[in-house]
Backbone as CSV, one residue per row, in Angstrom:
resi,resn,N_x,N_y,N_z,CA_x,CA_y,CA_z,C_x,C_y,C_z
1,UNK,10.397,-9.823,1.559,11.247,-9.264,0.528,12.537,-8.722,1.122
2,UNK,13.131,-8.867,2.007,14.079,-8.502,2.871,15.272,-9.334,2.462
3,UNK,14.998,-10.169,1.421,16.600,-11.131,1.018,16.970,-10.071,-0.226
4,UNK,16.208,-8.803,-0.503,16.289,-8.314,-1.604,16.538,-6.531,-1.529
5,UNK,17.683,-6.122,-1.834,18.188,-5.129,-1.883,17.997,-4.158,-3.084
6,UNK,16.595,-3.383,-2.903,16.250,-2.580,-3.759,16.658,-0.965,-4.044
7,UNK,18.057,-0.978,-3.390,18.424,0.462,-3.230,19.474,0.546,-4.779
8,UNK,19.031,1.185,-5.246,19.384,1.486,-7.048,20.566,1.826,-6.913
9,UNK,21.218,2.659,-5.769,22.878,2.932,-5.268,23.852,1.636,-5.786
10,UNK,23.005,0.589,-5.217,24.161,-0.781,-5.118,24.030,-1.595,-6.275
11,UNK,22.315,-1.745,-6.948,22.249,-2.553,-7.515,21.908,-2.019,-8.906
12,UNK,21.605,-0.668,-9.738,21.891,-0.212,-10.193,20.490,-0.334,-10.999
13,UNK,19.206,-0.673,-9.700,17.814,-0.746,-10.104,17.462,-2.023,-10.511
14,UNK,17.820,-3.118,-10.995,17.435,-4.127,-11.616,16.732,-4.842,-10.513
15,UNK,16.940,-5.155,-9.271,15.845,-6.040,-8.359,14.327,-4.895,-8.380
16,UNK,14.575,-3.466,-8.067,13.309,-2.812,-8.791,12.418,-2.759,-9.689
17,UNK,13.508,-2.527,-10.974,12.715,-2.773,-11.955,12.324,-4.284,-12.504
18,UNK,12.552,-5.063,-11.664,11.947,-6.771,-12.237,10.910,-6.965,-11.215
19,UNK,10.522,-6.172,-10.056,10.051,-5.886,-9.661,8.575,-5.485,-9.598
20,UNK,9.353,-4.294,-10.444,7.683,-3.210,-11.473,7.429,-3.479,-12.676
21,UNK,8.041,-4.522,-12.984,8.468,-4.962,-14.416,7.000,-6.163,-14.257
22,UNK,7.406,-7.371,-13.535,6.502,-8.359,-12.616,4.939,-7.472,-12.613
23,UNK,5.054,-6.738,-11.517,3.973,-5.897,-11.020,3.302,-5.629,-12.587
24,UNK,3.178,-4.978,-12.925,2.854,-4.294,-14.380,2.237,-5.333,-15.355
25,UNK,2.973,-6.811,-15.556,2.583,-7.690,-16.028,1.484,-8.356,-15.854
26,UNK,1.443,-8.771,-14.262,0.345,-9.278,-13.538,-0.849,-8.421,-13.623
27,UNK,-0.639,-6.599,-13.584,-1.890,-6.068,-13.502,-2.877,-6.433,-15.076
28,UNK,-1.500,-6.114,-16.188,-1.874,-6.244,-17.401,-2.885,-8.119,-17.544
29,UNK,-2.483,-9.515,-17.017,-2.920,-10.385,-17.297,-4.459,-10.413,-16.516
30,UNK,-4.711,-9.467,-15.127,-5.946,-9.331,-14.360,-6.730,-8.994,-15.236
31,UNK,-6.250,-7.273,-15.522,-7.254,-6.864,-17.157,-7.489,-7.342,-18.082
32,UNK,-6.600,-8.024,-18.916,-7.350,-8.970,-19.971,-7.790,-10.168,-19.769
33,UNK,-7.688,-10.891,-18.362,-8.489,-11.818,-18.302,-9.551,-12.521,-16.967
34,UNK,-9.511,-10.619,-16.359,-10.424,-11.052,-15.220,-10.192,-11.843,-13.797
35,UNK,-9.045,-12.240,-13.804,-8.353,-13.050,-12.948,-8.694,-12.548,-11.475
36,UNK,-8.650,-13.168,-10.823,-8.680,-12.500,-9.100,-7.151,-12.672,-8.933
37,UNK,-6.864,-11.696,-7.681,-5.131,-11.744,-7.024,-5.006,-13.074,-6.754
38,UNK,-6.080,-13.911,-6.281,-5.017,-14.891,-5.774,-5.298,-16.009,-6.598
39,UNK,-5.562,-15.746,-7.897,-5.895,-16.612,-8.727,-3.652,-16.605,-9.931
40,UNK,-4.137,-14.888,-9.660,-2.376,-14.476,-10.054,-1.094,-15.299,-8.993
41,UNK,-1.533,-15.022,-7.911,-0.683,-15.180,-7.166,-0.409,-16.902,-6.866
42,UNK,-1.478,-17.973,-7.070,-1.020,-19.406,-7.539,-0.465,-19.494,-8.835
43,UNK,-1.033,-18.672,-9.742,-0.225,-18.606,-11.441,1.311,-18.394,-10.912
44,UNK,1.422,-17.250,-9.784,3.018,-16.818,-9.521,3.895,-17.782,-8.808
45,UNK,3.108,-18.633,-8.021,3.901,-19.784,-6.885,4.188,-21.049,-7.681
46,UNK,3.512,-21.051,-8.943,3.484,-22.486,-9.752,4.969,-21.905,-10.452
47,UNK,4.874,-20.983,-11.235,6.479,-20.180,-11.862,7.479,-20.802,-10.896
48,UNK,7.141,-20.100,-9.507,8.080,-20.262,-8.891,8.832,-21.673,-8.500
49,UNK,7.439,-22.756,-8.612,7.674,-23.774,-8.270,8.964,-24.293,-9.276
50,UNK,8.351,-24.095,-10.346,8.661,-24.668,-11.949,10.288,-23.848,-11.964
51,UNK,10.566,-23.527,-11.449,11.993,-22.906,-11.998,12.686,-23.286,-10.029
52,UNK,12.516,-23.247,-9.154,12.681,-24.419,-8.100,13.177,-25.701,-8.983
53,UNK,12.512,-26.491,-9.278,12.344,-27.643,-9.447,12.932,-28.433,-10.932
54,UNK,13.163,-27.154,-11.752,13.750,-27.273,-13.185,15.177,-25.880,-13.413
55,UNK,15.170,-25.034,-12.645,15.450,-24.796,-12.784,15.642,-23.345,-13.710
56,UNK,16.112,-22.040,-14.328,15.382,-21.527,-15.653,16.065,-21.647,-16.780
């Protein structure tokens, strides 16, 4: 996470809060559907793939 400048001084919080924003989401989809982390965390690399590859 070091390409990412989370000091709220410069960036006025938004890489934070998408951040805890993310975080919060993922805990919320574990709880309602039981998921393991790294069941989240291929759900998160496929996103990532998909907007790589298409673009958003």
């Amino acid at each position: 996470m070091s390409n990412f400048n989370f000091d709220d001084t410069e960036t006025s919080g938004i890489w934070w809060s998408t951040n805890v924003s993310i975080r919060d989401l993922c805990v919320e989809l574990k709880e309602d559907t039981s998921c393991e982390d790294n069941q989240i965390v291929e759900l998160l690399r496929s996103i990532a793939k998909s907007i790589e590859v298409n673009g958003i």
